[in-house]
C-alpha positions in Angstrom: 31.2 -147.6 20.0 30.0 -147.6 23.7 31.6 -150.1 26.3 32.2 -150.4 30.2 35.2 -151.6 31.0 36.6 -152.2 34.7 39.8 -150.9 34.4 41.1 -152.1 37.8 39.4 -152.9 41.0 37.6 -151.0 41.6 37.9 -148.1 38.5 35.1 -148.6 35.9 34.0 -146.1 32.7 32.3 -145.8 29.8 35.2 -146.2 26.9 35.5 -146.5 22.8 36.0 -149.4 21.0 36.1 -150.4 17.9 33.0 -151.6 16.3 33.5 -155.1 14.9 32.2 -154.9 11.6 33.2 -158.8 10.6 33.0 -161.6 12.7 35.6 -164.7 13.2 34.2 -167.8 11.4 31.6 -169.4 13.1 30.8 -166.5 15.2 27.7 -164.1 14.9 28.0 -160.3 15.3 25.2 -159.1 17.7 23.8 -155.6 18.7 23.2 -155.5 22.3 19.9 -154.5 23.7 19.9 -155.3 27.5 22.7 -156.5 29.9 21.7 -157.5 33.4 23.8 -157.0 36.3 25.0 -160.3 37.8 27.0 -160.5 41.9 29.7 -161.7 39.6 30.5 -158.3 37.6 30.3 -157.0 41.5 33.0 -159.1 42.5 34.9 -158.0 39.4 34.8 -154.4 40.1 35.4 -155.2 43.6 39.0 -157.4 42.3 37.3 -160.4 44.4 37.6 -162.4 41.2 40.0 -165.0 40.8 40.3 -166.1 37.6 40.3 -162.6 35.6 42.7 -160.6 34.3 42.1 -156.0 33.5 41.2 -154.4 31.9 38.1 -156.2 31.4 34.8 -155.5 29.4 31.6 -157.1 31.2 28.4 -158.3 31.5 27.1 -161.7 30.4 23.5 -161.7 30.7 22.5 -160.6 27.1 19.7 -160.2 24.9 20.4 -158.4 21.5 20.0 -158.6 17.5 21.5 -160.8 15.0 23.5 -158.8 13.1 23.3 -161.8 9.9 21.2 -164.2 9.9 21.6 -167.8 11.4 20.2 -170.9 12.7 16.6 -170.3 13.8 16.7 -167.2 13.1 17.4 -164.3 11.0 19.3 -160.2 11.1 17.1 -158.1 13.0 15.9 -161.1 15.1 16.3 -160.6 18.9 18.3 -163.6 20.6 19.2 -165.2 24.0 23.2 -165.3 24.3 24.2 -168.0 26.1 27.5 -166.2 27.5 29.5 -169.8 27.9 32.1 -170.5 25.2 33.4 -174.3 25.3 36.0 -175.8 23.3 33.4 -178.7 22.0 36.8 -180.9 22.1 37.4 -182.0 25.9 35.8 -184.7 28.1 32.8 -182.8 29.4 32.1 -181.1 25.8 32.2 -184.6 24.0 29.7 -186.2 27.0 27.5 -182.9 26.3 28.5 -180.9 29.1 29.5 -178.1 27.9 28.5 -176.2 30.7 31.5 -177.4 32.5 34.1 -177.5 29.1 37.4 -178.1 30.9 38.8 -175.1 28.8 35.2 -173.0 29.3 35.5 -169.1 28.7 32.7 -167.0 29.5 31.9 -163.8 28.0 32.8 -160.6 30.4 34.7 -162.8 32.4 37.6 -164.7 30.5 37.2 -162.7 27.8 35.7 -159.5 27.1 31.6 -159.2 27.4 28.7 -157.5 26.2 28.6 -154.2 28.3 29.2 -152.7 25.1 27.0 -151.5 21.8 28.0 -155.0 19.7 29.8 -158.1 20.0 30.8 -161.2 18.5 29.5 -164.7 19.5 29.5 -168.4 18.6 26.7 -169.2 16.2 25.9 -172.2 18.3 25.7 -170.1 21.6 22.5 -167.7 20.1 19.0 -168.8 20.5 15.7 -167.6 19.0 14.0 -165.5 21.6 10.7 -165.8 19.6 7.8 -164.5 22.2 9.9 -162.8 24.5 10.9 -159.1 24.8 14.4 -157.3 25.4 14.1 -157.5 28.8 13.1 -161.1 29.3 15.6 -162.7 27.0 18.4 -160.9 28.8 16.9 -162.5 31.9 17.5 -166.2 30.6 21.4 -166.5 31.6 20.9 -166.3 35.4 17.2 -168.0 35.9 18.9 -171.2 33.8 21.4 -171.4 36.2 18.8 -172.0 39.0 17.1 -174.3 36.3 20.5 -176.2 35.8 20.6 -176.8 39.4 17.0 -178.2 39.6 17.3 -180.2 36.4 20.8 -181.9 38.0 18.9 -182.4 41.4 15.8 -184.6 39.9 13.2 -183.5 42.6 10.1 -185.7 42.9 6.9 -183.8 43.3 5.9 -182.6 46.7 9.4 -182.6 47.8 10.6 -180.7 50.6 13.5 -178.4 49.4 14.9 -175.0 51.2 16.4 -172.6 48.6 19.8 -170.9 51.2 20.6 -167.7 49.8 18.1 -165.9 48.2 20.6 -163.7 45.5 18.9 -164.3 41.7 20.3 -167.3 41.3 18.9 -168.5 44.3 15.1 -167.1 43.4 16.1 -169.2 39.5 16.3 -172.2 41.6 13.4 -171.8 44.2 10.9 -170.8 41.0 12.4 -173.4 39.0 11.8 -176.0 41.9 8.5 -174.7 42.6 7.6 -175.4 38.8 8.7 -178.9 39.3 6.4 -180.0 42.2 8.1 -179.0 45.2 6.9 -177.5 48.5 10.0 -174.3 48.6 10.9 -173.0 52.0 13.0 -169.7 51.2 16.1 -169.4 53.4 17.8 -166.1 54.2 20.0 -163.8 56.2 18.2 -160.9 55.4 14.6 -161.1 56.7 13.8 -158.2 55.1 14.9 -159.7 51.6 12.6 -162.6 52.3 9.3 -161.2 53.7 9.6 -158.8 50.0 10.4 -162.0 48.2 8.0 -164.5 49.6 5.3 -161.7 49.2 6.3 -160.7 45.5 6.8 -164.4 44.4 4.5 -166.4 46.5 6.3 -168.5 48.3 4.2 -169.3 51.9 7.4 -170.8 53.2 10.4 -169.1 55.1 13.2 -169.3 57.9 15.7 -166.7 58.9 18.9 -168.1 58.7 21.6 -167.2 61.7 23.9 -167.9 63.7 21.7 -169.0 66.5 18.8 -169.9 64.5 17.3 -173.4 64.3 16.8 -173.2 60.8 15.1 -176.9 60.8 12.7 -175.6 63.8 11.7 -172.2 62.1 11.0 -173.7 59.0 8.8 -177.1 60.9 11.3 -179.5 59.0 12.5 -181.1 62.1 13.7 -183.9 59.9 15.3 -181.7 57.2 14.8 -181.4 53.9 14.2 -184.0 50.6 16.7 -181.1 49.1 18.3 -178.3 49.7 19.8 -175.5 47.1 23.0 -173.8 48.5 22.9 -170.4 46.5 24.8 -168.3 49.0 28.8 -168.8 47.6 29.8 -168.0 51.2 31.7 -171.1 53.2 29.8 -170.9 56.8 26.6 -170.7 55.3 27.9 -173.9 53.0 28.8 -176.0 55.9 25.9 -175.5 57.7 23.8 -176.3 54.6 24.7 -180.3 55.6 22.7 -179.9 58.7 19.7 -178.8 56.9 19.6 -181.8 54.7 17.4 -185.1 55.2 18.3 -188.2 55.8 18.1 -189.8 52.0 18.4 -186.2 50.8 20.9 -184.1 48.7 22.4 -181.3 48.7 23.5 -179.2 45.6 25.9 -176.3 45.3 24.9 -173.5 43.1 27.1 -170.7 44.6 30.7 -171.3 44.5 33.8 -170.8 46.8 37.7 -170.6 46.5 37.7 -171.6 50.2 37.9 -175.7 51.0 34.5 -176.8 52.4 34.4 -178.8 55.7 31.7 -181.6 56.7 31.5 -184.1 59.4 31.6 -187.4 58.1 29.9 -189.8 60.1 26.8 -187.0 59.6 27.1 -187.7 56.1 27.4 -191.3 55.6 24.4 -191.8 58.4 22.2 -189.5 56.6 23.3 -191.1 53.2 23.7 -188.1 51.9 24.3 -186.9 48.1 26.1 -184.1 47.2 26.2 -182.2 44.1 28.2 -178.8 42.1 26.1 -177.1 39.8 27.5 -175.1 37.2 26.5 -172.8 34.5 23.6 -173.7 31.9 23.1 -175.8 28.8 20.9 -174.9 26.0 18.5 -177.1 27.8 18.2 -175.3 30.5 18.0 -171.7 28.2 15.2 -173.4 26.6 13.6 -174.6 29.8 13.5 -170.8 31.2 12.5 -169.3 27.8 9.4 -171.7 27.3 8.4 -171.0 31.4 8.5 -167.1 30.7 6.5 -167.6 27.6 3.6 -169.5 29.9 3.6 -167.2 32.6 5.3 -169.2 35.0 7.5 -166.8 35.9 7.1 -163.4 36.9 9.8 -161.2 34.9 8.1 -157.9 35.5 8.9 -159.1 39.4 12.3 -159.9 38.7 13.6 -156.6 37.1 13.7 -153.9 40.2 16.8 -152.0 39.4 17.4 -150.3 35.5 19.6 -147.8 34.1 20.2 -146.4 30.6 23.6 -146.9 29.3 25.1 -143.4 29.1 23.9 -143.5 33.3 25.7 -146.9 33.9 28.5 -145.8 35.6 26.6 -144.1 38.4 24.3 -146.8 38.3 27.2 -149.3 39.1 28.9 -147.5 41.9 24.9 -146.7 43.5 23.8 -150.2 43.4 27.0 -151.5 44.7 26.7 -149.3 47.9 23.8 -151.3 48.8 22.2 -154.6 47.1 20.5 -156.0 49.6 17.1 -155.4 48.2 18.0 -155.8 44.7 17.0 -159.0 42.4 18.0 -158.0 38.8 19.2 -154.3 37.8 19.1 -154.2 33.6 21.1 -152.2 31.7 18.9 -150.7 29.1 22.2 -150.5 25.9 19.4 -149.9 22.6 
């Protein structure tokens, strides 16, 4: 069968593998039908990953077909992968955090992924994608990552949040927050990236983000934000996420850093400050997104701008890596 592998950093192509025809126990073999493209299986092919070893076959943001049937659902059925593989044994896993298993492994990143015409995954990792098409339930993965982030923040309706960092994830969490009540100010780099975004989504609310920009001024949040959501995995624009935040308020990390992350004190103490990591997705949050597609609430059609057919992937890779700036989700169409 089909697979994309990233040979080294920097070297990707379209290999054989075997085609599993038996899974371990307690797995589920799956035929792939979409794979969106996540910044992560950038960094990969760009060797700005730290914790993987090549070659390595990617993609973790999955929709496919039960190859036999299972819990909720039967073969032929499409399901939602959730692409994080716990040990169910550890502190976090026994507290029913699995999201953050102390020994996680997570397909196309720790171990190989579903870039590739079938694969085998935990039982307890597929969900029924009933109501949802190829496309959508390959969409799940990174929009409950955005949901995680809101469900661990617990925003009161009408608060005042900024989303920093408007990659997917970012959008997950600033449609996710808008769902829960709040008034979203999108917060960017890139003002081109958000006058297409706050157009296409609906958001009235926006600040270019700079060097020399008053973010708090642009936005008219003198007094900061109730919440802010840090989606931008870069350290500058992480530090200077504390000045943005309220005095009561929080601020949660969503994108993530090997660098160490510097704050003035006294700022946070005065303010009162919380601050919060957010990682991965539980079923939970898989369920949240899947329910909120299913009622309209989000806009999938809006979300999928890039696509390629698997045979094409290759080029597809090396074009949209030139340039992503005006990319949100690019789907790898595998059946």
């Amino acid at each position: 069968m089909k697979a994309l592998a990233v040979e080294a950093p920097g070297r990707i192509a379209l290999v054989d593998r075997v085609r599993p025809e038996v899974a371990p126990d307690g797995w589920v073999l799956v035929d792939v039908a979409r794979v969106g493209i996540c910044g992560t299986d950038y960094h990969i092919i760009d060797g700005k990953h730290p914790f993987l070893q090549y070659p390595r076959l990617i993609g973790h943001e999955l929709s496919g077909r039960a190859y036999s049937d299972g819990p909720g659902y039967r073969a032929g059925d499409l399901v939602i992968v959730n692409p994080y593989v716990s040990c169910g044994k550890c502190r976090a896993c026994r507290k029913d955090m699995p999201n953050c298993c102390q020994s996680i492994e997570v397909l196309g990143v720790h171990r190989d992924g579903g870039l590739t015409e079938r694969i085998a995954v935990p039982a307890g990792n597929l969900y029924p994608a009933e109501g949802l098409s190829v496309d959508q339930a390959a969409m799940v993965e990174f929009l409950a990552i955005g949901a995680h982030a809101v469900r661990r923040a617990r925003l009161s309706a009408g608060a005042e949040v900024a989303v920093v960092g408007l990659g997917p994830i970012g959008i997950g969490a600033a449609l996710f927050a808008r769902i829960a009540g709040a008034t979203v100010t999108l917060v960017d780099t890139n003002a081109d990236r958000i006058a297409v975004l706050a157009a296409r989504f609906g958001f009235e609310r926006a600040a270019l983000a700079g060097k020399d920009v008053d973010v708090l001024a642009a936005s008219g949040q003198p007094d900061g934000f109730d919440c802010v959501f840090d989606a931008t995995g870069h350290a500058a624009a992480m530090e200077a996420s504390f000045g943005l935040v309220a005095h009561g308020g929080q601020l949660v990390f969503v994108g993530v850093v090997k660098d160490a992350i510097r704050f003035s004190d006294s700022e946070f103490h005065k303010r009162e400050m919380s601050l919060l990591a957010s990682r991965n997705a539980t079923r939970e949050d898989f369920e949240t997104v899947a329910a909120a597609i299913r009622r309209g609430d989000v806009d999938t059609d809006a979300l999928a701008t890039h696509r390629a057919r698997f045979d094409d992937i290759v080029a597809g890779l090396e074009e949209w890596r030139r340039d992503r700036s005006m990319i949100i989700k690019a789907i790898v169409e595998v059946a």
